[in-house]
Backbone as XML, in Angstrom:
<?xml version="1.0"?>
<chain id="A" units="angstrom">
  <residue number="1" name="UNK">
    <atom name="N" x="-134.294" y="-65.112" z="137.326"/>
    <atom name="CA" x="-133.147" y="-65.328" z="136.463"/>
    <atom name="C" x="-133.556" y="-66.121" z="135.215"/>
  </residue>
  <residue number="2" name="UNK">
    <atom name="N" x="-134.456" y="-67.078" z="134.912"/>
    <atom name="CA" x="-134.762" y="-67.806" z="134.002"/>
    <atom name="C" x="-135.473" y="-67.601" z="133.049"/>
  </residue>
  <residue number="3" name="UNK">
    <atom name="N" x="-136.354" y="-65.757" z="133.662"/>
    <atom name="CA" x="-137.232" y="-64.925" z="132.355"/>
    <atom name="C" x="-136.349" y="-64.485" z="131.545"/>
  </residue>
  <residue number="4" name="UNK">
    <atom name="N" x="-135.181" y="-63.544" z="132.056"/>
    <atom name="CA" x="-134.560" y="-62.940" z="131.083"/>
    <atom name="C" x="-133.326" y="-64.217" z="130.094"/>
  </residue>
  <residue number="5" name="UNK">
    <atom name="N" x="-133.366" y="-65.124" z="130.472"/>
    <atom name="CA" x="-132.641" y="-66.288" z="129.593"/>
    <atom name="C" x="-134.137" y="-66.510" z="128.608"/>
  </residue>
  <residue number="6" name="UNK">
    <atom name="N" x="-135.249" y="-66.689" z="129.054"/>
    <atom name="CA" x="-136.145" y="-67.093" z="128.382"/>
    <atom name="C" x="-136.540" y="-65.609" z="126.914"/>
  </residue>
  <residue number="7" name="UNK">
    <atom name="N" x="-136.216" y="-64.676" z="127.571"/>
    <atom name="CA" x="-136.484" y="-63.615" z="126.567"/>
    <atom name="C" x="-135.210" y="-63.430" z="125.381"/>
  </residue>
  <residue number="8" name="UNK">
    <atom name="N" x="-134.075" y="-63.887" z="125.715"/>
    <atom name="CA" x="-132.811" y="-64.322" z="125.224"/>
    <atom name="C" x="-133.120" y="-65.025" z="124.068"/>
  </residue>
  <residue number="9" name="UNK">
    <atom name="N" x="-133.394" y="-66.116" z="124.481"/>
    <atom name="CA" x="-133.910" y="-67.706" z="123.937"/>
    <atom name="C" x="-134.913" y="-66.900" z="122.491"/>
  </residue>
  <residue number="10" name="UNK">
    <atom name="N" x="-136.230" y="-66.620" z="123.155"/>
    <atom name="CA" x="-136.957" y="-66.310" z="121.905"/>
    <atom name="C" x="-136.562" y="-65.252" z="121.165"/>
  </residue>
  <residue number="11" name="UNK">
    <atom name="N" x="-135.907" y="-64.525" z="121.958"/>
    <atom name="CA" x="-135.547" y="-63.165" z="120.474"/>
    <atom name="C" x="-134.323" y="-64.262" z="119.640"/>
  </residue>
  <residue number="12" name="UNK">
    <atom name="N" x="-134.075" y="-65.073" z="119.934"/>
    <atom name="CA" x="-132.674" y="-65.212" z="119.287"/>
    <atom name="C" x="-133.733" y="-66.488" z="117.831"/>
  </residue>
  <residue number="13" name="UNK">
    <atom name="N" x="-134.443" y="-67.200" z="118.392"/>
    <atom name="CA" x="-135.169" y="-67.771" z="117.908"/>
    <atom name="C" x="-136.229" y="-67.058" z="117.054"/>
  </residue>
  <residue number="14" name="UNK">
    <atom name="N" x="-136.658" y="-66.179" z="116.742"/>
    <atom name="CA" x="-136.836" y="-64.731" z="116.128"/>
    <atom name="C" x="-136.176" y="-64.224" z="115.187"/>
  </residue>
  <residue number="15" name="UNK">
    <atom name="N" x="-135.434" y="-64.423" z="115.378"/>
    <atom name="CA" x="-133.935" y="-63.521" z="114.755"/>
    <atom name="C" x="-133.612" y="-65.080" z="113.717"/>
  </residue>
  <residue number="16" name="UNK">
    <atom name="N" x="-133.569" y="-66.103" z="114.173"/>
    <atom name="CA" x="-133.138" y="-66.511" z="112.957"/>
    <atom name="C" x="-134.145" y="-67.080" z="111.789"/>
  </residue>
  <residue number="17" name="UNK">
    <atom name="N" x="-135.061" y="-67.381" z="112.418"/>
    <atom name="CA" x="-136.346" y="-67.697" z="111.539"/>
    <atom name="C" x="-136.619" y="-66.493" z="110.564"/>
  </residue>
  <residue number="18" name="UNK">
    <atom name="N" x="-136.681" y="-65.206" z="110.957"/>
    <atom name="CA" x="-137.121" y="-63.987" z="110.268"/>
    <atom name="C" x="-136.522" y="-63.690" z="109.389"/>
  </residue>
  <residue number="19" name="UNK">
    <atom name="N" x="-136.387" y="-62.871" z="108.127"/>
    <atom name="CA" x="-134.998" y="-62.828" z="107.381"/>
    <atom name="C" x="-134.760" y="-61.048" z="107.747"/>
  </residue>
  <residue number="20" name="UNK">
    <atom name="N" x="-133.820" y="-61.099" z="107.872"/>
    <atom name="CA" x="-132.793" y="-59.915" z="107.896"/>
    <atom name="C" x="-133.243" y="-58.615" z="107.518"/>
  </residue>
  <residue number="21" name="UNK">
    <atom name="N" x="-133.627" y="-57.354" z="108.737"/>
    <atom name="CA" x="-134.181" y="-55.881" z="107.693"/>
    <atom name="C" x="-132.890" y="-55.605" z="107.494"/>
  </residue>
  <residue number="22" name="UNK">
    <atom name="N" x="-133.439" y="-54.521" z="106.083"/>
    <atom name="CA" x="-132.229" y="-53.810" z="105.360"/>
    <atom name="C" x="-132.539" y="-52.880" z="106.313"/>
  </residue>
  <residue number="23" name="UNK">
    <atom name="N" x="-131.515" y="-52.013" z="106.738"/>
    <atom name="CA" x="-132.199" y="-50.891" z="107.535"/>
    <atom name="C" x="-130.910" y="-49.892" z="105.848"/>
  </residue>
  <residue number="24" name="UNK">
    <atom name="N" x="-131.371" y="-48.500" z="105.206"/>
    <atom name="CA" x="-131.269" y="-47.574" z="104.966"/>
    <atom name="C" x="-130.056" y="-46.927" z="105.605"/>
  </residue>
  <residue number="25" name="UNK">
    <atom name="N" x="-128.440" y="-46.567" z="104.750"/>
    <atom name="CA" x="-127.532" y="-46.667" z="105.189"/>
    <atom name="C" x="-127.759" y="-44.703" z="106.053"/>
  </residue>
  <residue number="26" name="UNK">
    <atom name="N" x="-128.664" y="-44.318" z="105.425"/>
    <atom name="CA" x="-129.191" y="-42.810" z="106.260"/>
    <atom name="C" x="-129.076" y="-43.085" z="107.921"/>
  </residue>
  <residue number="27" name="UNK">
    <atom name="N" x="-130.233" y="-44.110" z="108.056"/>
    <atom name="CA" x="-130.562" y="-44.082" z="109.701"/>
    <atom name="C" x="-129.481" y="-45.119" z="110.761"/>
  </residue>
  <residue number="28" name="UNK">
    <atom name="N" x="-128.236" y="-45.423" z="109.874"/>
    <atom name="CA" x="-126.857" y="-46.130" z="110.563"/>
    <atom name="C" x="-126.670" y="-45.822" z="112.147"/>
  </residue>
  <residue number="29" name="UNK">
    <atom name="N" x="-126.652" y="-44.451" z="112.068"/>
    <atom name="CA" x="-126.302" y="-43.588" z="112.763"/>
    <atom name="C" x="-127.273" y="-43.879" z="114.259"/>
  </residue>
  <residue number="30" name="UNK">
    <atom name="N" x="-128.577" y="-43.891" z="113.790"/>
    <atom name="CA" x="-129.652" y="-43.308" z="114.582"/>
    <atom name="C" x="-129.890" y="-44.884" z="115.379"/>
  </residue>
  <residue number="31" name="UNK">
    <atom name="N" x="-129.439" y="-45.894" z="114.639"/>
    <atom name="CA" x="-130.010" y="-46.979" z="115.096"/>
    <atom name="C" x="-128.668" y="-47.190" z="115.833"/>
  </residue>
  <residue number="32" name="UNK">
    <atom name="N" x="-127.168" y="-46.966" z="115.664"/>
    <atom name="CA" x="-126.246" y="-47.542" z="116.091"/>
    <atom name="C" x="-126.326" y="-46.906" z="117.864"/>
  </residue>
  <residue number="33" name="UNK">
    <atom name="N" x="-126.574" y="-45.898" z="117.787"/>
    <atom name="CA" x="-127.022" y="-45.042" z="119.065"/>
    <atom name="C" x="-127.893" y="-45.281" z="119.957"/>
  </residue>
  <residue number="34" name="UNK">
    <atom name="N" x="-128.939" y="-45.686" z="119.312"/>
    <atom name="CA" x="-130.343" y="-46.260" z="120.253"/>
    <atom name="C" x="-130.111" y="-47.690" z="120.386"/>
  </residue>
  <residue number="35" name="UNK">
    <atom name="N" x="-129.108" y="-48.076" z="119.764"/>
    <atom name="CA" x="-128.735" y="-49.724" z="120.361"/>
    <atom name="C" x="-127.832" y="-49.538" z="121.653"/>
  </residue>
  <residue number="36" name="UNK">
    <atom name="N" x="-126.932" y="-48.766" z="121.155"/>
    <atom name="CA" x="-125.985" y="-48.733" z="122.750"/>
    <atom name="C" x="-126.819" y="-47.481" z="123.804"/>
  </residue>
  <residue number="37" name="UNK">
    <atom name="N" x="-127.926" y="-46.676" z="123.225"/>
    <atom name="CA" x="-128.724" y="-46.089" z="124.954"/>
    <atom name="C" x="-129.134" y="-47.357" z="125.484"/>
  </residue>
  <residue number="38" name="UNK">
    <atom name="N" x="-129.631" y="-48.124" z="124.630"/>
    <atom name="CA" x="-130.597" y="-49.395" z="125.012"/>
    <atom name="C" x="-129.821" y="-50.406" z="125.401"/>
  </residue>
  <residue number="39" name="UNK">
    <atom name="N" x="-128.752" y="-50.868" z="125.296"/>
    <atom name="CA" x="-127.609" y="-51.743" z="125.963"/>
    <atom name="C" x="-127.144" y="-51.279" z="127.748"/>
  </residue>
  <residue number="40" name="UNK">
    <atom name="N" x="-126.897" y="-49.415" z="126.895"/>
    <atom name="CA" x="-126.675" y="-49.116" z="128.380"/>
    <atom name="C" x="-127.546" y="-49.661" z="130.177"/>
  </residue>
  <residue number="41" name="UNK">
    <atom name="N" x="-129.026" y="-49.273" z="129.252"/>
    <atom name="CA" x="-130.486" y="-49.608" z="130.166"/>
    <atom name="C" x="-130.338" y="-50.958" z="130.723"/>
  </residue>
  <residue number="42" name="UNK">
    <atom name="N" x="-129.888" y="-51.965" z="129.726"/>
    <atom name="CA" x="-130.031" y="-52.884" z="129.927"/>
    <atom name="C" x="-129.006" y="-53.505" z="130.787"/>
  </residue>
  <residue number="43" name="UNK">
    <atom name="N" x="-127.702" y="-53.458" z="130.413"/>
    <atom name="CA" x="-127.015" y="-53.379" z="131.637"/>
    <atom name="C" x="-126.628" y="-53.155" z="133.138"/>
  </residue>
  <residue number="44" name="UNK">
    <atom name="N" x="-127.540" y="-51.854" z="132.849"/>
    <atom name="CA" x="-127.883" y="-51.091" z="134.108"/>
    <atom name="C" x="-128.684" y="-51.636" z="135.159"/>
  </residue>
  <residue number="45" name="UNK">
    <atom name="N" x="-129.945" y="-52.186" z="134.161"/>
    <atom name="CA" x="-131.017" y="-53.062" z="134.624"/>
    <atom name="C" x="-130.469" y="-55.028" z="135.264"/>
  </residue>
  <residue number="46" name="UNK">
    <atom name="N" x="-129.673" y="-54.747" z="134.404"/>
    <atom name="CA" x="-128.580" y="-56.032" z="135.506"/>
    <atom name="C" x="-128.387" y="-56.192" z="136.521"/>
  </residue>
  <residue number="47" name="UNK">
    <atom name="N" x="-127.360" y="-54.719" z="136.352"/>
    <atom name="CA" x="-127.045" y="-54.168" z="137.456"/>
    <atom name="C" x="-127.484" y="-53.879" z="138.957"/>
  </residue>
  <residue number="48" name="UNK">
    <atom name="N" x="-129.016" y="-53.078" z="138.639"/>
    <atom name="CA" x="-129.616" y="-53.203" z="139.642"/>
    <atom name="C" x="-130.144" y="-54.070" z="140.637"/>
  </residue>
  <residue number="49" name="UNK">
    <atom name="N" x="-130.411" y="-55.441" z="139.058"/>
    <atom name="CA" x="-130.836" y="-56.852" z="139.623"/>
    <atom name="C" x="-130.115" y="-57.486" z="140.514"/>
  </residue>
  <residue number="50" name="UNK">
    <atom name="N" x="-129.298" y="-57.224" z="140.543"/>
    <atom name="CA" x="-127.891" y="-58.267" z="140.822"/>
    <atom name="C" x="-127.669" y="-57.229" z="142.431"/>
  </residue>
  <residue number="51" name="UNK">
    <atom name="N" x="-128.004" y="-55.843" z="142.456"/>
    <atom name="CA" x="-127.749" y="-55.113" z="144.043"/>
    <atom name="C" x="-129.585" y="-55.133" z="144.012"/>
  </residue>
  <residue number="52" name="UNK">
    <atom name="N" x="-130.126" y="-55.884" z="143.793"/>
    <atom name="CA" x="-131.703" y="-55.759" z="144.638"/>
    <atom name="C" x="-132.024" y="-54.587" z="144.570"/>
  </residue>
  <residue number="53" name="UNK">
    <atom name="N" x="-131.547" y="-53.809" z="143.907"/>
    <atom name="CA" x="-132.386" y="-52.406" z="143.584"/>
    <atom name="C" x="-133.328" y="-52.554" z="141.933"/>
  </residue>
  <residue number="54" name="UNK">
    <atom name="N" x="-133.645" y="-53.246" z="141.457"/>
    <atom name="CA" x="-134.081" y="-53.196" z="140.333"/>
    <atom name="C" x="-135.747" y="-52.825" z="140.479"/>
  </residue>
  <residue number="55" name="UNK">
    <atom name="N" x="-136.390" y="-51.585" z="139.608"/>
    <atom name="CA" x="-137.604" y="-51.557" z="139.651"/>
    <atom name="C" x="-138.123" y="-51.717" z="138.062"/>
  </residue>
  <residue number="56" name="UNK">
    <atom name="N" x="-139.158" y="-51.627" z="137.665"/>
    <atom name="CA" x="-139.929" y="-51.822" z="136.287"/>
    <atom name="C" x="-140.002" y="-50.724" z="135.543"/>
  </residue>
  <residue number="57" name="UNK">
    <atom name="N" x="-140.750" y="-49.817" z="136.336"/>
    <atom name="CA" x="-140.658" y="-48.394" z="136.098"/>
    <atom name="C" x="-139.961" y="-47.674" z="135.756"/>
  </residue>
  <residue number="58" name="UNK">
    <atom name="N" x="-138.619" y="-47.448" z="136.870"/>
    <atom name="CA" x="-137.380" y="-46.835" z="136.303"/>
    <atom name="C" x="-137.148" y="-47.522" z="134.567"/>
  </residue>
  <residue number="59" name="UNK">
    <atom name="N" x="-136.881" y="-48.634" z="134.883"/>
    <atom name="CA" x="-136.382" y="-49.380" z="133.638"/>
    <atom name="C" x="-137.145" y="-48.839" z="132.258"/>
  </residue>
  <residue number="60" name="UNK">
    <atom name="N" x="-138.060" y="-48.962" z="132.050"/>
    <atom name="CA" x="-139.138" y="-48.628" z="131.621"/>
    <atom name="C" x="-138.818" y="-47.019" z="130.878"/>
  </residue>
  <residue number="61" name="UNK">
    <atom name="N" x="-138.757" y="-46.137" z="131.386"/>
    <atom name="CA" x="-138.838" y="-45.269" z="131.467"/>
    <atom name="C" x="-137.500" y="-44.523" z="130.856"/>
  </residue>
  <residue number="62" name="UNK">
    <atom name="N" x="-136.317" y="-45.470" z="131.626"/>
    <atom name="CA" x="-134.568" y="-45.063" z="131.881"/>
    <atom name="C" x="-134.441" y="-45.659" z="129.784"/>
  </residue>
  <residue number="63" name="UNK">
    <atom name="N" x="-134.843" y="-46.844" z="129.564"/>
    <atom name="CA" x="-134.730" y="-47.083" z="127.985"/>
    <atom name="C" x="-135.425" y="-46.125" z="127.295"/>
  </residue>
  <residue number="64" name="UNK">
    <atom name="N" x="-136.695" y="-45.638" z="127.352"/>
    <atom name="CA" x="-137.676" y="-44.721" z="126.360"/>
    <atom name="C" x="-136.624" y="-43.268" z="126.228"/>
  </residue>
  <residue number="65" name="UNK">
    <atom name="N" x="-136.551" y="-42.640" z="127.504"/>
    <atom name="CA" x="-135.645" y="-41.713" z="127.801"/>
    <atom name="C" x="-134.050" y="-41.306" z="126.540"/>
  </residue>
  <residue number="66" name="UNK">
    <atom name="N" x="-133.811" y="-42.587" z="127.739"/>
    <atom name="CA" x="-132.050" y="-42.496" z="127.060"/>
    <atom name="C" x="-132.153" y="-43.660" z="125.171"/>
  </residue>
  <residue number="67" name="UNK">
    <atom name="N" x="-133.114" y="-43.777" z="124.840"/>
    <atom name="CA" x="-132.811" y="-44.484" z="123.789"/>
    <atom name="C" x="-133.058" y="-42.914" z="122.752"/>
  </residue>
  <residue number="68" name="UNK">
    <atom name="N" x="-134.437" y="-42.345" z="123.053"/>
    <atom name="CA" x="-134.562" y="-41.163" z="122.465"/>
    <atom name="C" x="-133.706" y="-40.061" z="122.530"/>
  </residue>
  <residue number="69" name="UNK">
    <atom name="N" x="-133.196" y="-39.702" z="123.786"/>
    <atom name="CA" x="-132.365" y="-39.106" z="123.871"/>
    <atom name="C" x="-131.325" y="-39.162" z="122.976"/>
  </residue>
  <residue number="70" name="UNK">
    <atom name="N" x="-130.392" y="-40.271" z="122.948"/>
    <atom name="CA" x="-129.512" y="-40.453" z="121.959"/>
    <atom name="C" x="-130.041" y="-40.540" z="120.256"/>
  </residue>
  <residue number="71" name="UNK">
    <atom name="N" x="-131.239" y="-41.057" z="120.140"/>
    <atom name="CA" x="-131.481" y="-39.783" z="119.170"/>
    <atom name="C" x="-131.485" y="-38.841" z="118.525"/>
  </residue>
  <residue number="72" name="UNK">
    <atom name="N" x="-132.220" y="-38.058" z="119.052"/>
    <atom name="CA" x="-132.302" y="-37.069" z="118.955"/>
    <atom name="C" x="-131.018" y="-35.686" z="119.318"/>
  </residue>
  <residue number="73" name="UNK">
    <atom name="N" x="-130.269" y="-36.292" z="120.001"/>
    <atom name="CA" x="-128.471" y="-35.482" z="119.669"/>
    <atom name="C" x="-127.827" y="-36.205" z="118.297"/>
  </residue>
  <residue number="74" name="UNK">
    <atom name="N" x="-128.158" y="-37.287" z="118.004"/>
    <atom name="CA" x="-127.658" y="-37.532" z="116.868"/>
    <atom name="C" x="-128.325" y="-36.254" z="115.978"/>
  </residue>
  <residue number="75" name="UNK">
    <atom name="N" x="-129.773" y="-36.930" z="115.555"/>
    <atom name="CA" x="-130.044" y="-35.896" z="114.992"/>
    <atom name="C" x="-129.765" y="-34.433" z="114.583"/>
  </residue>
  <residue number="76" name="UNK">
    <atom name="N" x="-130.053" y="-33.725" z="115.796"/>
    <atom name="CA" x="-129.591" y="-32.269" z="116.204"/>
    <atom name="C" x="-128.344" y="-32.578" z="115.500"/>
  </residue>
  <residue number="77" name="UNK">
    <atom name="N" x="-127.377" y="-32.728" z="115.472"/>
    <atom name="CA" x="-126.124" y="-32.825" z="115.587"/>
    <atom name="C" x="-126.011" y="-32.997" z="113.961"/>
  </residue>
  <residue number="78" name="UNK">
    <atom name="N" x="-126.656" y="-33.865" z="113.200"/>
    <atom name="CA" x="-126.520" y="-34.136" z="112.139"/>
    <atom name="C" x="-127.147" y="-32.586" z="111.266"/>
  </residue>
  <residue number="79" name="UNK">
    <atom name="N" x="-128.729" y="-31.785" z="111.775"/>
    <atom name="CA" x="-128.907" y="-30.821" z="111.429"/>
    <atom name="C" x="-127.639" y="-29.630" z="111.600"/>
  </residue>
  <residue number="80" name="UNK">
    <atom name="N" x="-127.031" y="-30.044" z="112.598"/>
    <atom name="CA" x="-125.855" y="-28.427" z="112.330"/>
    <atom name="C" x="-124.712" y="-28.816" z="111.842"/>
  </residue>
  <residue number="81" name="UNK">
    <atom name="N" x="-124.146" y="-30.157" z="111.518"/>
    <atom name="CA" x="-123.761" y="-30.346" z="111.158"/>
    <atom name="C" x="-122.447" y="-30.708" z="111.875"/>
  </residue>
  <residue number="82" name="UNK">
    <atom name="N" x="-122.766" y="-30.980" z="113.125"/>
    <atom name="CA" x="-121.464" y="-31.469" z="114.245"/>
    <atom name="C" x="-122.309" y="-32.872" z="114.673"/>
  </residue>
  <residue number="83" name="UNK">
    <atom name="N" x="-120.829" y="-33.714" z="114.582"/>
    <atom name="CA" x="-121.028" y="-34.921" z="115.285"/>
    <atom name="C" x="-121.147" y="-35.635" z="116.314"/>
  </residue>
  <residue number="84" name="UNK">
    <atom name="N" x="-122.417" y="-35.047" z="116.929"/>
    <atom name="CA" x="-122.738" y="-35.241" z="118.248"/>
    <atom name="C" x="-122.942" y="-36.827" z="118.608"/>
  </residue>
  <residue number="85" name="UNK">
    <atom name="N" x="-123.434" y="-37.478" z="117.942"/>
    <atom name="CA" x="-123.787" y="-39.205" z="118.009"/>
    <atom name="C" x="-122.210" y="-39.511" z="118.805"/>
  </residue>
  <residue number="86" name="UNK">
    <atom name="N" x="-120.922" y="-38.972" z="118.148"/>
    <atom name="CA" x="-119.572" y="-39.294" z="118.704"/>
    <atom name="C" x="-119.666" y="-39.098" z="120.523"/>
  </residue>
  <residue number="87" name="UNK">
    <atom name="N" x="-120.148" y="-38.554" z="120.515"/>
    <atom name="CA" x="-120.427" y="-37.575" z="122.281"/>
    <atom name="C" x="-121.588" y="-39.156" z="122.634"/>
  </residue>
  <residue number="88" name="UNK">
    <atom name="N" x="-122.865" y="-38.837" z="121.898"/>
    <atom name="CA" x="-123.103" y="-40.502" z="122.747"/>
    <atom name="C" x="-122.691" y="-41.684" z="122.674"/>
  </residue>
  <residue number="89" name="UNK">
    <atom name="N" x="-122.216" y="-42.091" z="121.641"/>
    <atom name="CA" x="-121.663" y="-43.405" z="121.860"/>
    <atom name="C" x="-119.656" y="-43.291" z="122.638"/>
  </residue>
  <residue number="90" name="UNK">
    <atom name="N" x="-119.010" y="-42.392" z="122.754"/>
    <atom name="CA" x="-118.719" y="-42.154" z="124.198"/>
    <atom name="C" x="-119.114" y="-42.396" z="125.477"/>
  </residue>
  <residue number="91" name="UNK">
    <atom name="N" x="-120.432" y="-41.782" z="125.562"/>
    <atom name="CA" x="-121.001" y="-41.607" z="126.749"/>
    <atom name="C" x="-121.353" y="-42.851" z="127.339"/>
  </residue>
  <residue number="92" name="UNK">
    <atom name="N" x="-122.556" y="-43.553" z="126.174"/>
    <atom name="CA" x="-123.050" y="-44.258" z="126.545"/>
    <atom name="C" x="-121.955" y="-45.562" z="126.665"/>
  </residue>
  <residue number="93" name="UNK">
    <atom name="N" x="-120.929" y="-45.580" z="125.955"/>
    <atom name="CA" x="-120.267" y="-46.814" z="125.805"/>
    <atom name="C" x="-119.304" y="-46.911" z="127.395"/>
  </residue>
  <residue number="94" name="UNK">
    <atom name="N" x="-119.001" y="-45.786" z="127.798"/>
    <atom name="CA" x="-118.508" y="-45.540" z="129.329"/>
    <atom name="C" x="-119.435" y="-46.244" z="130.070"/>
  </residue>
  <residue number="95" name="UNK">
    <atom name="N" x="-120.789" y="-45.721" z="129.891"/>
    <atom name="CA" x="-121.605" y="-46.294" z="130.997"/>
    <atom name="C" x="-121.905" y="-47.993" z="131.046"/>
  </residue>
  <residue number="96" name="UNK">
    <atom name="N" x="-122.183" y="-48.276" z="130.068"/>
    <atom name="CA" x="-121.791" y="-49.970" z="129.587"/>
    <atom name="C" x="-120.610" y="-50.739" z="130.067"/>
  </residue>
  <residue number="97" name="UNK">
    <atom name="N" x="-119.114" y="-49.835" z="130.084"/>
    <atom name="CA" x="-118.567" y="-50.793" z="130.765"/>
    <atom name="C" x="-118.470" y="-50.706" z="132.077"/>
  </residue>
  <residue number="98" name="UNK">
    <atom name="N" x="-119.028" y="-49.442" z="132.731"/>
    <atom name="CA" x="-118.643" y="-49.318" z="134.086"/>
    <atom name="C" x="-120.113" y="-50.076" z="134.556"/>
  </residue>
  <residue number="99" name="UNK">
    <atom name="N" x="-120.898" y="-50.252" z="133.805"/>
    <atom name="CA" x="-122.388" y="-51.360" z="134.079"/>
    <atom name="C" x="-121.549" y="-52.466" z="134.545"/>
  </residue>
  <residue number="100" name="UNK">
    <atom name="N" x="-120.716" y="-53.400" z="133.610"/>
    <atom name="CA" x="-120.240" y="-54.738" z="133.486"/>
    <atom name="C" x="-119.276" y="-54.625" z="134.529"/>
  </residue>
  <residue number="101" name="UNK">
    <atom name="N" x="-118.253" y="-54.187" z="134.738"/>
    <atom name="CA" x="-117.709" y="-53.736" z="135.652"/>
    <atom name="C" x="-118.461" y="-53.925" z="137.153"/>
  </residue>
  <residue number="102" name="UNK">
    <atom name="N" x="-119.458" y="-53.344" z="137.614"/>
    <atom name="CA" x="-119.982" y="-53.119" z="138.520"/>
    <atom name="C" x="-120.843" y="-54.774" z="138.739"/>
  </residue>
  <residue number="103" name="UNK">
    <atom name="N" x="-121.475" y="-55.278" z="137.524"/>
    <atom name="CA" x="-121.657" y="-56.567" z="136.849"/>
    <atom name="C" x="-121.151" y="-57.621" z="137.879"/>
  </residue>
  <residue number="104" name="UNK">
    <atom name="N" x="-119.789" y="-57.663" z="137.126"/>
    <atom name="CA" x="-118.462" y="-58.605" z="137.225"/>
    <atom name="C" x="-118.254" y="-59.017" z="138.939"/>
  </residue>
  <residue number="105" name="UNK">
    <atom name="N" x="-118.138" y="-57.065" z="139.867"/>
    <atom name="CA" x="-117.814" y="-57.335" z="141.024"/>
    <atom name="C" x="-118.737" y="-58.079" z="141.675"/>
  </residue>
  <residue number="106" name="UNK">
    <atom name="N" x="-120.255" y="-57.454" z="141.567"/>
    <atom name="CA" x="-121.432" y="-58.611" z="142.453"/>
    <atom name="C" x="-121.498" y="-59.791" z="142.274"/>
  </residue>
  <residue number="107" name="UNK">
    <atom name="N" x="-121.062" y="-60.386" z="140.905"/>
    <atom name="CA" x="-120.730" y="-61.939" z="141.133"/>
    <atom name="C" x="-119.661" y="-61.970" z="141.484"/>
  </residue>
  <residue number="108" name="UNK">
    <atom name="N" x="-118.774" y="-61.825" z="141.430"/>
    <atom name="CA" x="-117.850" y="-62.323" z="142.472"/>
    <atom name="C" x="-118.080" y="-62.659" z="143.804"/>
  </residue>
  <residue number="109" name="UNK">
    <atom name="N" x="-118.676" y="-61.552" z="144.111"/>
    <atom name="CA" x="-119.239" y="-61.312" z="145.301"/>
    <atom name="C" x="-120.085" y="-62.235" z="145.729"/>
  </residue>
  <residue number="110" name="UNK">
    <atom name="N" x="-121.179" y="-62.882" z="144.938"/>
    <atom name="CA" x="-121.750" y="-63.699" z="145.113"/>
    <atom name="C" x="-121.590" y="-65.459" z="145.130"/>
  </residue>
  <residue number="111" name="UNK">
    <atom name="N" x="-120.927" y="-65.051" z="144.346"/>
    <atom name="CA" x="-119.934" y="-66.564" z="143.762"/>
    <atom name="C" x="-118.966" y="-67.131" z="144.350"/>
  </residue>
  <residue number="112" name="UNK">
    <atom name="N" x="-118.280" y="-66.111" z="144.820"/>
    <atom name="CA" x="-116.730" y="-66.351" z="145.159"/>
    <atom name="C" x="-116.602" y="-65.916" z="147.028"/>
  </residue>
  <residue number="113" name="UNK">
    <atom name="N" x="-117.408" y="-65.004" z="147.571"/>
    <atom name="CA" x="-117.342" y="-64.454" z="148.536"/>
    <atom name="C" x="-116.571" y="-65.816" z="149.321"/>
  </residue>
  <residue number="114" name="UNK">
    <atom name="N" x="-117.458" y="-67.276" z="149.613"/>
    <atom name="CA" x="-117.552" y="-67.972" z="150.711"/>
    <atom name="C" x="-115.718" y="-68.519" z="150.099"/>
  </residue>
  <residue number="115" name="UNK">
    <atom name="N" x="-115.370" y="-68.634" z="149.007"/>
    <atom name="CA" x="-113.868" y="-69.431" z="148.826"/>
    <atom name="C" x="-113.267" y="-68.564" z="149.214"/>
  </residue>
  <residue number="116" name="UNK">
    <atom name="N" x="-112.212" y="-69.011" z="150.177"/>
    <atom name="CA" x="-110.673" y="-68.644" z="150.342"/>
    <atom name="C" x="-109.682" y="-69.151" z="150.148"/>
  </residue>
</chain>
């Protein structure tokens, strides 16, 4: 529990020392998408932590995947000219809260089980 506070800690410490990329109002799209595949992962990866199913690999693998993935339907989507990015950040934003959701209940569970 105290790595991922510690990885918290320095990106945030990172983030303010560094100054600010412009990111190119073109790739909005592409980055707003691969932030929420990559939220999703990460959540997920909570998730798992929190039911003792968590592996490296999956994780690993479940971000490269679904961050590209959402991608690349943006993309596509932007070549034909339908707004597919709408379809992932749907998707992915479902899966995010039913992450937290799922989140929420194991602490309880953990937290709260022994009070009555």
């Amino acid at each position: 529990m105290l790595l991922p506070l510690l990885g918290v800690c320095v990106g945030l410490i990172i983030g303010y020392l560094f100054p600010p990329v412009n990111i190119p109002v073109v790739y909005t799209r592409y980055i707003s998408v691969a932030f929420l595949a990559g939220l999703d992962t990460v959540t997920g990866a909570w998730r798992a932590g929190l039911e003792n199913n968590f592996c490296l690999s999956t994780f690993i693998l479940g971000f490269t995947t679904n961050t590209a993935l959402a991608a690349f339907l943006t993309y596509t989507g932007d070549k034909m000219g339908v707004d597919f990015y709408l379809a992932v950040i749907v998707t992915f934003g479902v899966r995010v809260f039913t992450n937290f959701a799922a989140i929420r209940r194991c602490l309880y569970k953990l937290y709260f089980s022994n009070i009555k």
